[in-house]
N, CA, C and O atoms as CSV, one atom per row, in Angstrom:
chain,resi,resn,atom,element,x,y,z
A,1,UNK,N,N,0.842,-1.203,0.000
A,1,UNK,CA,C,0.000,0.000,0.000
A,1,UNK,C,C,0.875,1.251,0.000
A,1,UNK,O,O,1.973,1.182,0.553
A,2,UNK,N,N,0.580,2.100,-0.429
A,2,UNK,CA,C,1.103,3.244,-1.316
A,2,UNK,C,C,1.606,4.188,-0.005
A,2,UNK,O,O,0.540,4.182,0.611
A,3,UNK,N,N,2.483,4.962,0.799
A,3,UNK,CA,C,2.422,5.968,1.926
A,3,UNK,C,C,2.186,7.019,1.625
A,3,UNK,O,O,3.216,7.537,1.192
A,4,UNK,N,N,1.092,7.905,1.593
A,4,UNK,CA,C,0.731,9.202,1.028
A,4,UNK,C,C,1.067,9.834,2.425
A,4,UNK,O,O,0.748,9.180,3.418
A,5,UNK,N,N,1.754,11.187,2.607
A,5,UNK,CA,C,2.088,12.346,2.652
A,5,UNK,C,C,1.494,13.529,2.757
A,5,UNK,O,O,0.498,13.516,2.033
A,6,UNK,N,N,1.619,14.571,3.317
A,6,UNK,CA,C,1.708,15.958,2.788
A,6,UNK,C,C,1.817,17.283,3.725
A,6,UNK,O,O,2.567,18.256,3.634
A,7,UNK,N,N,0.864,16.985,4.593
A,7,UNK,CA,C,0.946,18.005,6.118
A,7,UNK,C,C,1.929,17.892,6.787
A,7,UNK,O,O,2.811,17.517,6.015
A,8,UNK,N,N,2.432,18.017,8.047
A,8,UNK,CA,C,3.244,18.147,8.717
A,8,UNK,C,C,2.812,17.294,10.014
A,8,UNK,O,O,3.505,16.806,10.906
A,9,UNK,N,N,1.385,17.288,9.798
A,9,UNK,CA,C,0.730,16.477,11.592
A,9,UNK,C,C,0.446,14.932,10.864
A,9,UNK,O,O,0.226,13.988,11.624
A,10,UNK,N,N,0.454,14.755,9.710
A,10,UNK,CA,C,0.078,13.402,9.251
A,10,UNK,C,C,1.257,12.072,9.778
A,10,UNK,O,O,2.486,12.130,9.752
A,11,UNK,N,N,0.552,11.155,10.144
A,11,UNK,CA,C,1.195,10.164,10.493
A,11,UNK,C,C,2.493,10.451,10.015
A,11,UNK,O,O,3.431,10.389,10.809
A,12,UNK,N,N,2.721,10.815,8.611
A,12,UNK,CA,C,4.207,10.565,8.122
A,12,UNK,C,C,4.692,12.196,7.855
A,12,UNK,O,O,5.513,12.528,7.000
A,13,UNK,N,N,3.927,13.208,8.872
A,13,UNK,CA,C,4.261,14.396,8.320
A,13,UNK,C,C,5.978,14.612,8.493
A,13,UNK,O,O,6.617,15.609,8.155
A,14,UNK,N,N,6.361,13.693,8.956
A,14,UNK,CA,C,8.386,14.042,9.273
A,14,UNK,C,C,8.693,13.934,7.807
A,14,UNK,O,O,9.836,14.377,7.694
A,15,UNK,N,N,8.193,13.524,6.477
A,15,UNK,CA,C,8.664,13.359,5.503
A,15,UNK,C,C,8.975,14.779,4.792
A,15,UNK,O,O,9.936,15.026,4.064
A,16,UNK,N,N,8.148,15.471,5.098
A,16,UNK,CA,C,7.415,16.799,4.470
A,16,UNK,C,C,8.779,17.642,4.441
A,16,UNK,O,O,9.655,16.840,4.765
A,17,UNK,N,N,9.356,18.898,4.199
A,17,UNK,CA,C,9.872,19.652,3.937
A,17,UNK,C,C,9.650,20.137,4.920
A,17,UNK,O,O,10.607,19.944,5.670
A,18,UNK,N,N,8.519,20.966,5.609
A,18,UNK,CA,C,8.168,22.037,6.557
A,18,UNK,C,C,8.665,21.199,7.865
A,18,UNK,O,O,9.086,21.830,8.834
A,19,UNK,N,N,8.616,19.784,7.890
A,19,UNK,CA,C,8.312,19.397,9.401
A,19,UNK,C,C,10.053,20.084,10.030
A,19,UNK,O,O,10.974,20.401,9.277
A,20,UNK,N,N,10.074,20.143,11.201
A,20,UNK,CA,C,10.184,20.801,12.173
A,20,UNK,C,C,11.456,19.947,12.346
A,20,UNK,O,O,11.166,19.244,13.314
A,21,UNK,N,N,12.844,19.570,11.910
A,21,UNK,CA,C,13.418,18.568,12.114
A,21,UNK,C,C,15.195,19.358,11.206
A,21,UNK,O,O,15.489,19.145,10.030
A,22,UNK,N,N,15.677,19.843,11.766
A,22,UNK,CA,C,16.574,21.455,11.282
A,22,UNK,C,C,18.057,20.336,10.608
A,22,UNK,O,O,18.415,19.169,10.766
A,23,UNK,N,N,18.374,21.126,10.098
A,23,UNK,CA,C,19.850,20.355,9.507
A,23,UNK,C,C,20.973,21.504,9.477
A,23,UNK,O,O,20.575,22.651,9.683
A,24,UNK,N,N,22.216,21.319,9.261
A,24,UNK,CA,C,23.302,22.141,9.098
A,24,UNK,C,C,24.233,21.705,7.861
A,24,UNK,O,O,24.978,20.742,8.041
A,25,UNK,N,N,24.233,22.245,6.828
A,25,UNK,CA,C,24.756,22.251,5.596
A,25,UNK,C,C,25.216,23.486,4.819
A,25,UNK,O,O,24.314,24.320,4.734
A,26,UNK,N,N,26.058,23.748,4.383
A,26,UNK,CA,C,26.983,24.841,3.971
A,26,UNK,C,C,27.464,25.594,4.823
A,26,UNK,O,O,27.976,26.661,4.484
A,27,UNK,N,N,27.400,25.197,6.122
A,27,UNK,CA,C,27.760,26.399,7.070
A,27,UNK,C,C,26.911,26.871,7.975
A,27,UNK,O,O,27.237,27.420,9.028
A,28,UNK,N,N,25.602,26.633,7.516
A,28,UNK,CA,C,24.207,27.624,8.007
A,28,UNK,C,C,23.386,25.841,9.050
A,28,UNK,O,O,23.442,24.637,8.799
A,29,UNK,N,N,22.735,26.670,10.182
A,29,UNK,CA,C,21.812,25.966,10.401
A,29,UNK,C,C,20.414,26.632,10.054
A,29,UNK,O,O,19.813,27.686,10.262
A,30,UNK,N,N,20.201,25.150,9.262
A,30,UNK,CA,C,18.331,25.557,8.564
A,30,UNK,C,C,17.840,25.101,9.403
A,30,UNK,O,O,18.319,24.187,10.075
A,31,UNK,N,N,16.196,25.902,9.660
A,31,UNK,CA,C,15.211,25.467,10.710
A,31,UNK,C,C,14.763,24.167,10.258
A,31,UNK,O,O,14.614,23.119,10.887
A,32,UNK,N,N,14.550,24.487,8.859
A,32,UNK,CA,C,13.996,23.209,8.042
A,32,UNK,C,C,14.241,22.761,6.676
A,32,UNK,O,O,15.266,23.333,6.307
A,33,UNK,N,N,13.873,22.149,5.920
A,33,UNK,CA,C,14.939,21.444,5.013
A,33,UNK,C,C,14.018,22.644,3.763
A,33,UNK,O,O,14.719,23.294,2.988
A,34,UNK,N,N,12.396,22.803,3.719
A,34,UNK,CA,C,12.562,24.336,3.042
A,34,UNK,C,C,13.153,25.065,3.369
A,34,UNK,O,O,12.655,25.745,2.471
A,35,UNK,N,N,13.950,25.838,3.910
A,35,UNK,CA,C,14.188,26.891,4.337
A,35,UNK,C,C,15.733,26.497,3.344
A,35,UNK,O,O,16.096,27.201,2.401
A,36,UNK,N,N,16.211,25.691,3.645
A,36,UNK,CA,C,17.507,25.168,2.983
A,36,UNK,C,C,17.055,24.850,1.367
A,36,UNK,O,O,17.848,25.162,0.479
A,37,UNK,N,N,16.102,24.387,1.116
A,37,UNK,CA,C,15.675,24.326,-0.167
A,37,UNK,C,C,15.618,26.131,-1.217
A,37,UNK,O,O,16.328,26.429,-2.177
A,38,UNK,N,N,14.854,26.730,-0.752
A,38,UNK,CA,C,14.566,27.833,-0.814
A,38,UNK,C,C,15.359,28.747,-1.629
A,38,UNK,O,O,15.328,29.327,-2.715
A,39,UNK,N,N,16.291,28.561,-0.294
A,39,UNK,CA,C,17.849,29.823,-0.103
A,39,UNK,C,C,18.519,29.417,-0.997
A,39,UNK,O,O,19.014,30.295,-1.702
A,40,UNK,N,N,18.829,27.959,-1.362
A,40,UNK,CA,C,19.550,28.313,-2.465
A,40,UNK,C,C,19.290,27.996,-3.870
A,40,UNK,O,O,19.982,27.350,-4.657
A,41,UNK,N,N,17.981,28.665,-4.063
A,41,UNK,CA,C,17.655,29.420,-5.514
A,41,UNK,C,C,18.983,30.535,-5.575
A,41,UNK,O,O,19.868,30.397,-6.419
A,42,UNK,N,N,18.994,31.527,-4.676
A,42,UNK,CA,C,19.733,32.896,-4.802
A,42,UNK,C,C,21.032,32.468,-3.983
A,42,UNK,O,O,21.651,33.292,-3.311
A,43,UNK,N,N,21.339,31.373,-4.062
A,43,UNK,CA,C,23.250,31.467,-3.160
A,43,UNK,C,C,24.157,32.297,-3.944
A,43,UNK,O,O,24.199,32.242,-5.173
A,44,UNK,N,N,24.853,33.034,-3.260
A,44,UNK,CA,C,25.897,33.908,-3.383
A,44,UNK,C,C,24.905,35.421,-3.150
A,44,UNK,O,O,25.465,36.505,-3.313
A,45,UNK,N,N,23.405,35.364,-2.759
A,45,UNK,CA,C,23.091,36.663,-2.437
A,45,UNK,C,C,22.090,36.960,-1.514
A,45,UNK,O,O,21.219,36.102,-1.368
A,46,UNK,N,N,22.004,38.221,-0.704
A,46,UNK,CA,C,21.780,38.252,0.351
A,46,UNK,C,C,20.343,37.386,0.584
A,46,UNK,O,O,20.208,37.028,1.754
A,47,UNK,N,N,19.323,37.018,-0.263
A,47,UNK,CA,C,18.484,36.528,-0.200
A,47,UNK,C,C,18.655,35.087,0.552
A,47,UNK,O,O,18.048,34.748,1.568
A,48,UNK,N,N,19.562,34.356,-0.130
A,48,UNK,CA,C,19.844,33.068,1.251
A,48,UNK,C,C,19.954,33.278,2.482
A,48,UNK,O,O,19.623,32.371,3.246
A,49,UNK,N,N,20.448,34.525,3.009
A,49,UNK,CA,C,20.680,34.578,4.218
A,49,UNK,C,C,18.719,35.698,5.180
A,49,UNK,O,O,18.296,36.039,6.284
A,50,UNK,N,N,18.368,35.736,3.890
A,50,UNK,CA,C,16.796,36.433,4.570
A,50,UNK,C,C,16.288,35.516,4.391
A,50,UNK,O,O,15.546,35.280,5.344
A,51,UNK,N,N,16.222,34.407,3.283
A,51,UNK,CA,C,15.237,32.946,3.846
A,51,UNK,C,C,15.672,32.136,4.951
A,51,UNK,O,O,14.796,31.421,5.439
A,52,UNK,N,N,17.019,32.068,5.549
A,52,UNK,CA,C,17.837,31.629,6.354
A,52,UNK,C,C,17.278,31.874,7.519
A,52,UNK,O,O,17.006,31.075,8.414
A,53,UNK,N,N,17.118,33.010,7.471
A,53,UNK,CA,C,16.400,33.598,8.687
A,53,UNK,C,C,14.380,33.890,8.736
A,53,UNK,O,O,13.831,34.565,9.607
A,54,UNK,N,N,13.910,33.438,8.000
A,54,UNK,CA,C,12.654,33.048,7.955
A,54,UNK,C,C,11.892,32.362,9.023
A,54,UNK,O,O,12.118,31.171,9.239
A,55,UNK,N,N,10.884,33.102,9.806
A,55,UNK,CA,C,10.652,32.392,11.074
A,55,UNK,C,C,9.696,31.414,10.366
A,55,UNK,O,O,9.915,30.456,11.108
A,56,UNK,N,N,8.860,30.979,9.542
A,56,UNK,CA,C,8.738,29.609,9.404
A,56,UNK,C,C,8.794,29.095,7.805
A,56,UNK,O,O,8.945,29.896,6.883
A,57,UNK,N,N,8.655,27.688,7.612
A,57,UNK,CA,C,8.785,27.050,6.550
A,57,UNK,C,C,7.820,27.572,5.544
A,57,UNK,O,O,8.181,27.677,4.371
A,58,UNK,N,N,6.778,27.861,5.867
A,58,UNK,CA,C,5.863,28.531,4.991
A,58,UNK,C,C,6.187,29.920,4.364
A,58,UNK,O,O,5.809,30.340,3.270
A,59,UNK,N,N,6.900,30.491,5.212
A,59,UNK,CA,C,7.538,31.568,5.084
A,59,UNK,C,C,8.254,31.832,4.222
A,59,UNK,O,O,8.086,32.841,3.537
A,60,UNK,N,N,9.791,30.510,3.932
A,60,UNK,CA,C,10.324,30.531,3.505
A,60,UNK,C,C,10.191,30.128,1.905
A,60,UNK,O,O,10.895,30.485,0.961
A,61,UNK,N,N,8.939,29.184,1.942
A,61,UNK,CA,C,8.491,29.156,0.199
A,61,UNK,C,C,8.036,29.903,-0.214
A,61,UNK,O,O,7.881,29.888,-1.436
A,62,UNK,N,N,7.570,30.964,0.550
A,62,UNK,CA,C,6.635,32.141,-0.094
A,62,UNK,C,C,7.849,32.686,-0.569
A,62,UNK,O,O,7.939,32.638,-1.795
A,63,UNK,N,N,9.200,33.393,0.258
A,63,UNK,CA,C,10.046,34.189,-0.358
A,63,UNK,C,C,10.686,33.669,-1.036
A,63,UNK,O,O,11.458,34.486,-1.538
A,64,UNK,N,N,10.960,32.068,-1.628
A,64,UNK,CA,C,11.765,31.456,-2.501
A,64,UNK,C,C,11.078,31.337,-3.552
A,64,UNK,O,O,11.550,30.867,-4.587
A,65,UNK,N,N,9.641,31.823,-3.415
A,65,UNK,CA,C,8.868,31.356,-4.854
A,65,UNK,C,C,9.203,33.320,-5.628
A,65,UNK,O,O,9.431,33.628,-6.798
A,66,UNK,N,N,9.108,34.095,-4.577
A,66,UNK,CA,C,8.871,35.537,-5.164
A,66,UNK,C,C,9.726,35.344,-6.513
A,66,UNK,O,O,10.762,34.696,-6.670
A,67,UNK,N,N,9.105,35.977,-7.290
A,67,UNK,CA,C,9.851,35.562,-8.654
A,67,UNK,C,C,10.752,37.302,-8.943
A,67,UNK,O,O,11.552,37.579,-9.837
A,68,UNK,N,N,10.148,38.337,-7.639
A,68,UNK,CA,C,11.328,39.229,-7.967
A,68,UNK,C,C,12.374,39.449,-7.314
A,68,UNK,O,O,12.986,40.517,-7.320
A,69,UNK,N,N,12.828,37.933,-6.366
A,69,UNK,CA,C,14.246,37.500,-6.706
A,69,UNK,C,C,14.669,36.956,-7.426
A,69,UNK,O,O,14.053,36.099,-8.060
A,70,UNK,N,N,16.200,37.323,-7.647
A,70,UNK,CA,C,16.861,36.731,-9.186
A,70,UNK,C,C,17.242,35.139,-9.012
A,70,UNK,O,O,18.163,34.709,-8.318
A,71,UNK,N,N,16.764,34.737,-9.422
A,71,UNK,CA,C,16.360,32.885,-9.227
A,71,UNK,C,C,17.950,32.564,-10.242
A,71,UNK,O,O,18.196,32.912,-11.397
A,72,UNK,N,N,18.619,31.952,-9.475
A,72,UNK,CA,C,19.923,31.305,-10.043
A,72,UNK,C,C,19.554,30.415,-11.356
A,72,UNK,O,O,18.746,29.487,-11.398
A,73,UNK,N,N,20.321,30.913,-12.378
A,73,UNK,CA,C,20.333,30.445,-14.201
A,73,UNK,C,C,20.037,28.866,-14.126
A,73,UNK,O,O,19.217,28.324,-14.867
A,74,UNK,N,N,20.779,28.196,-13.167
A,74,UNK,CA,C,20.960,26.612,-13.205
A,74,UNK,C,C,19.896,26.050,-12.519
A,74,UNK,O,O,19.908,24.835,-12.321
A,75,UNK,N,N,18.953,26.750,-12.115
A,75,UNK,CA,C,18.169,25.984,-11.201
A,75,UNK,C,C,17.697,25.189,-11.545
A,75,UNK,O,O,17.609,24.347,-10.651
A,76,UNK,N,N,17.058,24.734,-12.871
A,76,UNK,CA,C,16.141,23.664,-13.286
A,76,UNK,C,C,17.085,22.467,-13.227
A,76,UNK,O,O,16.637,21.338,-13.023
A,77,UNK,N,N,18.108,22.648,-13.366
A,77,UNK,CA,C,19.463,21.747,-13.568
A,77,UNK,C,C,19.874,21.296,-12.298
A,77,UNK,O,O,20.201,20.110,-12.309
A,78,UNK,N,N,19.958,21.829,-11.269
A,78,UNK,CA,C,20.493,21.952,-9.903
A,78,UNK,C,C,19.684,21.355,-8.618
A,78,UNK,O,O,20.188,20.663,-7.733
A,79,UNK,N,N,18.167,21.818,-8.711
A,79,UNK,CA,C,16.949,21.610,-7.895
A,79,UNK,C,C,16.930,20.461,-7.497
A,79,UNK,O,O,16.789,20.099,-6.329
A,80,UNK,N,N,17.114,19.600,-8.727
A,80,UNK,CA,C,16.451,17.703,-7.722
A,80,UNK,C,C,17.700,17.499,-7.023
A,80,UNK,O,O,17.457,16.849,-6.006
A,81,UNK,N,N,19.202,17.831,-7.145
A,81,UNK,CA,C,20.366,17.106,-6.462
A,81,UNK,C,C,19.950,17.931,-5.368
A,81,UNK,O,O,19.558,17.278,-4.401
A,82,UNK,N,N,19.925,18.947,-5.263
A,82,UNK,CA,C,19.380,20.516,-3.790
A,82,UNK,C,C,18.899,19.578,-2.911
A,82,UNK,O,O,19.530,19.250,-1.906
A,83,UNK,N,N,17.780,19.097,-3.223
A,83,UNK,CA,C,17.036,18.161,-2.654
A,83,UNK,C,C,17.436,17.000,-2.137
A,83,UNK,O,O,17.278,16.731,-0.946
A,84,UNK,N,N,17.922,16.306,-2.881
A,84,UNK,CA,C,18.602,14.954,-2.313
A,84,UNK,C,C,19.661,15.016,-1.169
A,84,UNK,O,O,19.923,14.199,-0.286
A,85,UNK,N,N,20.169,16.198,-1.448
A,85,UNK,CA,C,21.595,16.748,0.030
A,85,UNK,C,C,20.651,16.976,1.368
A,85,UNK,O,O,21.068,16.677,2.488
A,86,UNK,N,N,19.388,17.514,1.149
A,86,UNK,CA,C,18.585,18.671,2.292
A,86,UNK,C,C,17.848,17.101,2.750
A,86,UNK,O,O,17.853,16.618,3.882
A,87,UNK,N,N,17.347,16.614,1.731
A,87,UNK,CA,C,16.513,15.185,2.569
A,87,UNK,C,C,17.645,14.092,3.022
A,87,UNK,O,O,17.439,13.600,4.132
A,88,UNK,N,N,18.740,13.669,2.368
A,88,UNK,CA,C,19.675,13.016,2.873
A,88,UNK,C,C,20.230,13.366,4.517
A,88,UNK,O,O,20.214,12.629,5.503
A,89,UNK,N,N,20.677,14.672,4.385
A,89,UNK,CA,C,20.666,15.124,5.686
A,89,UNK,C,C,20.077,14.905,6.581
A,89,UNK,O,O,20.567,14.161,7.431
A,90,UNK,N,N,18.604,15.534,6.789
A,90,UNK,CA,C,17.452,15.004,7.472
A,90,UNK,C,C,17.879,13.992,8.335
A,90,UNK,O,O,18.346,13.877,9.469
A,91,UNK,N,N,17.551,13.304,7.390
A,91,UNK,CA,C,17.398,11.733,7.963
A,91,UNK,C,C,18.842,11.106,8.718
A,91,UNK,O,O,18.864,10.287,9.636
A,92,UNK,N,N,19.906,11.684,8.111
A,92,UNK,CA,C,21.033,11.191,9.033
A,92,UNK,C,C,20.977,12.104,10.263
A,92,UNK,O,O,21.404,11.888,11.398
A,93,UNK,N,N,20.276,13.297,9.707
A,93,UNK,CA,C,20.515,13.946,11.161
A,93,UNK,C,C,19.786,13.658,12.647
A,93,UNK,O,O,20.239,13.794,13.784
A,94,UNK,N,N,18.343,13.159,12.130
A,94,UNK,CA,C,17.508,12.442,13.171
A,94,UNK,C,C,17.107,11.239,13.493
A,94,UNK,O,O,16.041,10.841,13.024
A,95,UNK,N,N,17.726,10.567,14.192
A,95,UNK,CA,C,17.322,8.897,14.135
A,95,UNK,C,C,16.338,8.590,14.084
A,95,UNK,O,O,15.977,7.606,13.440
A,96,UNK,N,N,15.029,9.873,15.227
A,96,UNK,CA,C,13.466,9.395,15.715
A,96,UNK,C,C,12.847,9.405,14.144
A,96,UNK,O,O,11.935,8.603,13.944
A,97,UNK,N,N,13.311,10.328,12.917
A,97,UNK,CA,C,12.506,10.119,11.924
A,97,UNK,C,C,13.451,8.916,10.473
A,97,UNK,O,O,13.193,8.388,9.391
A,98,UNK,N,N,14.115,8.993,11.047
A,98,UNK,CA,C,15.112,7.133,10.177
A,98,UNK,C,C,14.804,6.510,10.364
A,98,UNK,O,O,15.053,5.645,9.525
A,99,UNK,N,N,14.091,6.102,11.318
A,99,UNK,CA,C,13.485,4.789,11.528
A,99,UNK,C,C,12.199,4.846,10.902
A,99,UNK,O,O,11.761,3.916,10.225
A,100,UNK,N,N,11.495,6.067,11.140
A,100,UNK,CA,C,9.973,6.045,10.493
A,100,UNK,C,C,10.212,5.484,9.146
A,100,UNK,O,O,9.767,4.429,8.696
A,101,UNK,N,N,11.381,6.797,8.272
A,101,UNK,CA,C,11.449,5.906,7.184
A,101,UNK,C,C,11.951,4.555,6.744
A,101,UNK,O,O,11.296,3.902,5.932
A,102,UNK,N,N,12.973,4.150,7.197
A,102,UNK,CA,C,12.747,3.226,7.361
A,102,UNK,C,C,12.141,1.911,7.753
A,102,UNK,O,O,12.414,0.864,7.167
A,103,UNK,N,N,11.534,1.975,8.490
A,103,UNK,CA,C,10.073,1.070,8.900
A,103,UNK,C,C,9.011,0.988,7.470
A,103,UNK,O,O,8.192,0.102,7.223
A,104,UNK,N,N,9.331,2.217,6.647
A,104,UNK,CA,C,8.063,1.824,5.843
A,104,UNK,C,C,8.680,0.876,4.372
A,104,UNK,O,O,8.417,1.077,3.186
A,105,UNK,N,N,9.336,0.095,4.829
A,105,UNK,CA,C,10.407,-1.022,4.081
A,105,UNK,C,C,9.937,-0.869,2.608
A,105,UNK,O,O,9.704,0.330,2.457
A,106,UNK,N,N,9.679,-1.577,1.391
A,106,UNK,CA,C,9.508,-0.892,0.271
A,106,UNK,C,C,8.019,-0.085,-0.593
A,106,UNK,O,O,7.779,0.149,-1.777
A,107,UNK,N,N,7.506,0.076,0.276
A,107,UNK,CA,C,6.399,0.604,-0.019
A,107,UNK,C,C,6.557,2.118,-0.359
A,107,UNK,O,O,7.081,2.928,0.406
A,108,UNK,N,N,6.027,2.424,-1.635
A,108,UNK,CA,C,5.787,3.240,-2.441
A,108,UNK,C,C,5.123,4.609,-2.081
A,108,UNK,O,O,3.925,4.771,-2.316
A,109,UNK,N,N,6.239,6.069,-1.242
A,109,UNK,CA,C,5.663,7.321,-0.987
A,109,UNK,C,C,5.496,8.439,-1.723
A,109,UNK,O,O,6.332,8.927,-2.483
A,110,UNK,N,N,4.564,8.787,-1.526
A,110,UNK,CA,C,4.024,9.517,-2.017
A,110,UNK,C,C,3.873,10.932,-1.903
A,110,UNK,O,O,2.803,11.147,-1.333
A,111,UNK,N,N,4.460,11.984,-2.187
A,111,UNK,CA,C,4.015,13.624,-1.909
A,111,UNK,C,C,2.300,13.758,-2.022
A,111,UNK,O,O,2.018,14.333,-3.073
A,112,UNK,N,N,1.453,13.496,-1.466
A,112,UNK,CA,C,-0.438,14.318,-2.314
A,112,UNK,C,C,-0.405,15.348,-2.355
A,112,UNK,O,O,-1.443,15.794,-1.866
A,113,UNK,N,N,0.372,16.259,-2.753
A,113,UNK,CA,C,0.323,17.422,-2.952
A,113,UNK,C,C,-0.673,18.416,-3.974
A,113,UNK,O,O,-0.290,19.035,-4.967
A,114,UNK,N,N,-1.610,18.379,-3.591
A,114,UNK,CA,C,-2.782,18.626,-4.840
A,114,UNK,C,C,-2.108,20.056,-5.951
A,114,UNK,O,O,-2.432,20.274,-7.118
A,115,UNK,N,N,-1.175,20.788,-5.147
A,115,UNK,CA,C,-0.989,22.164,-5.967
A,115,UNK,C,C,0.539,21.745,-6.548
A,115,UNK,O,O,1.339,22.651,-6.778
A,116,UNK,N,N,0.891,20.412,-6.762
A,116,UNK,CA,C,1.948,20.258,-7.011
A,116,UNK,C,C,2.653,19.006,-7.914
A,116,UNK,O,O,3.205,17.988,-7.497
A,117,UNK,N,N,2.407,19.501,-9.426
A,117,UNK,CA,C,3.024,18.264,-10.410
A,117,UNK,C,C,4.471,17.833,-10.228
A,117,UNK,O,O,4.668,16.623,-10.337
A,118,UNK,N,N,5.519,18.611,-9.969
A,118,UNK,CA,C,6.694,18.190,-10.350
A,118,UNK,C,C,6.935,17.191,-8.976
A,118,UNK,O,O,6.953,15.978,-9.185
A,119,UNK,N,N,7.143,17.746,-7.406
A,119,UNK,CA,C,7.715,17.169,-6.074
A,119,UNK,C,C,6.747,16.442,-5.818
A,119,UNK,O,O,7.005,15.369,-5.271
A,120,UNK,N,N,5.014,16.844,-6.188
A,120,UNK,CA,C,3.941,15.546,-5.347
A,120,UNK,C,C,3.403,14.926,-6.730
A,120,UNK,O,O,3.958,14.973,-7.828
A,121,UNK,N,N,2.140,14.317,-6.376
A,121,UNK,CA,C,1.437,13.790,-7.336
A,121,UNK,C,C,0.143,14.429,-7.930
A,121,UNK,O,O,-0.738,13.895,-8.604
A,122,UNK,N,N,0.290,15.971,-7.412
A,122,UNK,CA,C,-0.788,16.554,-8.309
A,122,UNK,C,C,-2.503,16.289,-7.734
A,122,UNK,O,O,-2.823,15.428,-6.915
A,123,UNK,N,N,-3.316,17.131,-8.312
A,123,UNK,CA,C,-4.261,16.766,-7.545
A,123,UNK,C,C,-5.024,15.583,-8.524
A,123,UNK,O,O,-6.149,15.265,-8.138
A,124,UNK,N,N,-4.561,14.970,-9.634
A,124,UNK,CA,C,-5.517,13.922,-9.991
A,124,UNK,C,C,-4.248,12.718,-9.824
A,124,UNK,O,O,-4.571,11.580,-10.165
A,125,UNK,N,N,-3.198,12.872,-9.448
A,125,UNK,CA,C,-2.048,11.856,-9.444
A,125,UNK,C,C,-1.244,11.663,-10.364
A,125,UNK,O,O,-0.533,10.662,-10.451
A,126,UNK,N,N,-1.265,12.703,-11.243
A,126,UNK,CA,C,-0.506,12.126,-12.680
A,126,UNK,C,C,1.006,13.493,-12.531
A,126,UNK,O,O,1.523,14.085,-13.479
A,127,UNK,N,N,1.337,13.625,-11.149
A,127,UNK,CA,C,2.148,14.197,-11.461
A,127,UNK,C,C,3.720,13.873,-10.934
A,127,UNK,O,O,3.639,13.150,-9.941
A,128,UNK,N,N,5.042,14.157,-11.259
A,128,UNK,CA,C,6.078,13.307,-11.118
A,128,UNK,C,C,6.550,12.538,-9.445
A,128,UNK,O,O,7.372,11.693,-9.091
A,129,UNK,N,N,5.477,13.414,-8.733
A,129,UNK,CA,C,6.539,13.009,-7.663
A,129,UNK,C,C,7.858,12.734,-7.024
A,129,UNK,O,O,8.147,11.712,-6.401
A,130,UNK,N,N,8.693,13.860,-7.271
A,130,UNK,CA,C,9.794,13.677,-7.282
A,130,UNK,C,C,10.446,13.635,-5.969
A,130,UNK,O,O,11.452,12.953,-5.775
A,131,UNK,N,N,9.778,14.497,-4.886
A,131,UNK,CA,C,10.228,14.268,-3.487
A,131,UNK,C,C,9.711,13.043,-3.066
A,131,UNK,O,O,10.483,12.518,-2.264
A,132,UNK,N,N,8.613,12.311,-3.308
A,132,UNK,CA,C,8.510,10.644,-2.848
A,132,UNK,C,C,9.452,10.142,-3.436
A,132,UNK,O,O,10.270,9.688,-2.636
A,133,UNK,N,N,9.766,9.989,-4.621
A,133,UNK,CA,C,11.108,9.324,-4.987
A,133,UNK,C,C,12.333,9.525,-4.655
A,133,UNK,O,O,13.194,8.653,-4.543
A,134,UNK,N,N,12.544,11.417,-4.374
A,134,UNK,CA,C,13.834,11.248,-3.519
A,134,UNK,C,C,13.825,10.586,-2.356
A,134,UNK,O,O,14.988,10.331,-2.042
A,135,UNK,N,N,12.972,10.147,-1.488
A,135,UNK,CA,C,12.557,9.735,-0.036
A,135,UNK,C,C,13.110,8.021,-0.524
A,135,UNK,O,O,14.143,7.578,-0.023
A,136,UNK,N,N,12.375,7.261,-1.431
A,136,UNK,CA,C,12.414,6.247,-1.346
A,136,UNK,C,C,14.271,5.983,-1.811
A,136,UNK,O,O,14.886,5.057,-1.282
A,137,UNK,N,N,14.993,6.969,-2.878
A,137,UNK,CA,C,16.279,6.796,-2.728
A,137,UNK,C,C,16.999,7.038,-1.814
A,137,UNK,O,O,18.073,6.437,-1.800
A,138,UNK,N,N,16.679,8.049,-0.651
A,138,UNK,CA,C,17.384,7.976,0.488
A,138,UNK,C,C,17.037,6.700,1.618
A,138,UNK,O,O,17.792,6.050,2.342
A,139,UNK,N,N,15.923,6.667,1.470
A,139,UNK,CA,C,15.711,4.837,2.479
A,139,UNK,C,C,16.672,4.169,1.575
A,139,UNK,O,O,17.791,4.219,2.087
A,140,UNK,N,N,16.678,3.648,0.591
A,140,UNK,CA,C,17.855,2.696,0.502
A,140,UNK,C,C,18.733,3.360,0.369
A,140,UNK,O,O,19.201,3.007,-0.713
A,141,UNK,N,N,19.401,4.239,0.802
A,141,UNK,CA,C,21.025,4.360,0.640
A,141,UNK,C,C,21.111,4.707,2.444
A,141,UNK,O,O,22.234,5.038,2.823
A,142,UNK,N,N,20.308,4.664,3.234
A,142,UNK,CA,C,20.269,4.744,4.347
A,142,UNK,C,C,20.383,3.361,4.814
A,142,UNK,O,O,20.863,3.278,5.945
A,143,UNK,N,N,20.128,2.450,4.355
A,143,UNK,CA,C,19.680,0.748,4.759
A,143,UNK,C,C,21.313,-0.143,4.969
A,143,UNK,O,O,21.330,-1.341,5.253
C-alpha cells in the first residue's frame, strides 16, 4: 500500500519539507529542510541569508517562490540534487525520523500534494513526484 504524505501532523508528516526537524549544511543551520531548499535558488546573495532567517517554513516558500528575486540560471538543472543533500541530511541527522522511514520497508511514498506536479502527485495523481522518490532513494542508501 502506497504511503501518502503531505501536512506536517500526518502520520508521516516528518517526511514533508516544513516538518520541524533542522539540519546544518553549507555552514548555516536551517530550521527546516525548506528553508535550505529555498535559499539556495539565490546562493551567493543576500536573499539566502533572509530565507535563512525566515521564522517559518511557509515563510520561507513564499520568499523562494517571489519571482522578484533573481532565481539562479541553473536551477532547473540543480533543484532535484538541492534536494537529495537537504533530505539526505534530514534523515542522518535524526534517528526518531530514520526509523519512520525506514520502517516503511519498500512501499511506495508519495508527496499528495494537490498544488503540485513536479515534487507531489498533483491533484488527480498524474504528477512526477519527485520528493517521494527522492525519499524512497534515500531509504535505501540509508539501509
Amino acid at each position: 500500500m502506497p504511503i501518502y504524505f503531505y501536512t506536517t501532523n500526518d502520520k508521516y508528516g516528518c517526511f514533508s519539507n516544513f516538518s520541524p526537524h533542522g539540519v546544518e549544511l553549507d555552514g548555516y543551520w536551517w530550521k527546516t529542510t525548506e528553508h535550505y531548499f529555498q535559499a539556495q535558488k539565490f546562493i551567493g546573495t543576500p536573499h539566502l541569508e533572509e530565507i535563512q532567517q525566515a521564522k517559518t517554513p511557509k515563510q520561507a516558500a513564499s520568499m523562494g517562490r517571489d519571482r522578484k528575486r533573481p532565481l539562479r540560471k541553473d536551477w532547473q538543472e540543480v533543484k532535484d540534487d538541492i534536494m537529495r543533500k537537504a533530505v539526505l541530511k534530514k534523515f542522518e541527522t535524526h534517528a526518531e525520523i530514520r526509523d519512520i522511514l525506514l520502517a516503511t520497508g519498500d512501499e511506495e511514498i508519495i508527496e499528495n500534494a494537490p498544488g503540485d506536479y513536479y515534487w507531489g502527485c498533483g491533484k488527480d495523481g498524474s504528477g512526477k513526484n519527485m520528493l517521494g522518490k527522492i525519499l524512497m532513494e534515500i531509504r535505501e542508501k540509508l539501509r
